[in-house]
C-alpha positions in Angstrom: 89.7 103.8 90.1 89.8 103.4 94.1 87.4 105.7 95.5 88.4 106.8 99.1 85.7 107.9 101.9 85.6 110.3 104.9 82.4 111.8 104.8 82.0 115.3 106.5 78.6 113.6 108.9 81.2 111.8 110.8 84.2 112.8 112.8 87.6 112.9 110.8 90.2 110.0 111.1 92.4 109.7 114.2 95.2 109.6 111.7 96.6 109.0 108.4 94.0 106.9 106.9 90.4 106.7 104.8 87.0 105.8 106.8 86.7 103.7 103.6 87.8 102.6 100.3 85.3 101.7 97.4 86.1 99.2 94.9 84.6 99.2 91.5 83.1 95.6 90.0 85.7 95.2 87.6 88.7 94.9 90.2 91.1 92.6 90.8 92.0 91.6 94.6 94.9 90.9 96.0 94.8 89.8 100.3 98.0 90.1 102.2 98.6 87.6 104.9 99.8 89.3 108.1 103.2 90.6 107.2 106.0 90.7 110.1 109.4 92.7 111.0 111.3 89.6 109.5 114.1 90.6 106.9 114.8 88.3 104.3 118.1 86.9 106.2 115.7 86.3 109.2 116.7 88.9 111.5 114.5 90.9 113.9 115.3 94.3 114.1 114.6 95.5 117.7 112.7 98.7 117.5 109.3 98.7 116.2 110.1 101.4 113.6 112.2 98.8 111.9 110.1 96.3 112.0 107.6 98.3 110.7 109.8 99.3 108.0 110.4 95.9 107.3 107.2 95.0 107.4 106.1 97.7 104.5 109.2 96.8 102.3 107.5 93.6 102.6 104.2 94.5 101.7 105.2 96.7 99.1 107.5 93.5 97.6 104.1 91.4 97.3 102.3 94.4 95.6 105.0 94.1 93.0 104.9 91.4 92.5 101.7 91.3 91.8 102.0 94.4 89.4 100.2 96.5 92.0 101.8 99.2 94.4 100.9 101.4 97.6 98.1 103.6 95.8 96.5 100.1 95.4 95.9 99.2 98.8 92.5 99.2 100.4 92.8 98.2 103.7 95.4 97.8 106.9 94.8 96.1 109.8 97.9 96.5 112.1 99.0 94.5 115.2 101.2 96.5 117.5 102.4 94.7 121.1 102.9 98.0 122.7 100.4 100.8 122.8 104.0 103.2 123.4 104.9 102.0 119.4 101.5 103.9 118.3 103.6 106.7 116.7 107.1 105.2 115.4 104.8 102.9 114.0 102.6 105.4 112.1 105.3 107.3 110.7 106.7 104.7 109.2 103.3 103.7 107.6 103.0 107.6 106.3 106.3 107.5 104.5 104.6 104.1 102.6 100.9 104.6 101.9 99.5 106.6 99.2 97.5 110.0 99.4 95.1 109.4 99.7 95.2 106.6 102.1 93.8 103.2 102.6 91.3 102.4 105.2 92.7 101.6 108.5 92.6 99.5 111.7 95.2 99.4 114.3 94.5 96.8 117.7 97.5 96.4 120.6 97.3 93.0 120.9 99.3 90.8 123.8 101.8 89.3 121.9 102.1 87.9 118.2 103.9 85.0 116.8 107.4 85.4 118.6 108.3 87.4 121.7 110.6 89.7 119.7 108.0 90.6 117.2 106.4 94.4 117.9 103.8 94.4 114.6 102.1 92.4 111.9 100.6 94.3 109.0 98.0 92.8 106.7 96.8 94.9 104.1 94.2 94.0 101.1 95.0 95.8 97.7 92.5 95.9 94.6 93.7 97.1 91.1 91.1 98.8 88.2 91.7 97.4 85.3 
């Protein structure tokens, strides 16, 4: 079983996410490359929300894939291209992780792979057998 971390000694997350996630020995890993607001006709939705959204049913497509789902993820690490998309962005990520949550890192970054896209979600998933 996942074991998620937020110790009392330290100040509690800015958000909906884990200080950390402990993985037992006998795990199996599973890393995400950076997944992006592109549906599978390759549109680009315009707001980030759907792109976000996108980006999750994405994420959540590889996990099953895989035979894993949300409550198996470890870790995010979110791009976003405008520090405004902070919260449309994290409600769509509430609505898709599991309680408790993964551990979490989001950076504004200057631009990603195409003008039009707003965020790029990797995530890392481990699953006990």
């Amino acid at each position: 079983m996942l074991r998620r971390a937020t110790p009392r000694a330290i100040p509690a997350p800015l958000a909906n996410y884990s200080h950390a996630t402990e993985v037992p020995a006998n795990a199996r890993w599973l890393y995400l490359s950076g997944q992006l607001g592109i549906r599978p006709d390759g549109t680009i939705p315009e707001t980030c929300a759907e792109q976000a959204e996108t980006c999750f049913v994405n994420v959540l497509a590889i996990l099953a894939d895989a035979g894993m789902g949300a409550a198996d993820l470890v870790r995010l690490n979110t791009y976003l291209t405008d520090p405004r998309d902070l919260g449309a962005y994290m409600a769509v990520r509430d609505r898709h992780v599991a309680s408790p949550p993964p551990a979490s890192t989001l950076v504004v970054v200057q631009a990603l792979a195409q003008p039009k896209l707003r965020v790029e979600i990797e995530a890392i998933a481990a699953q006990v057998s």
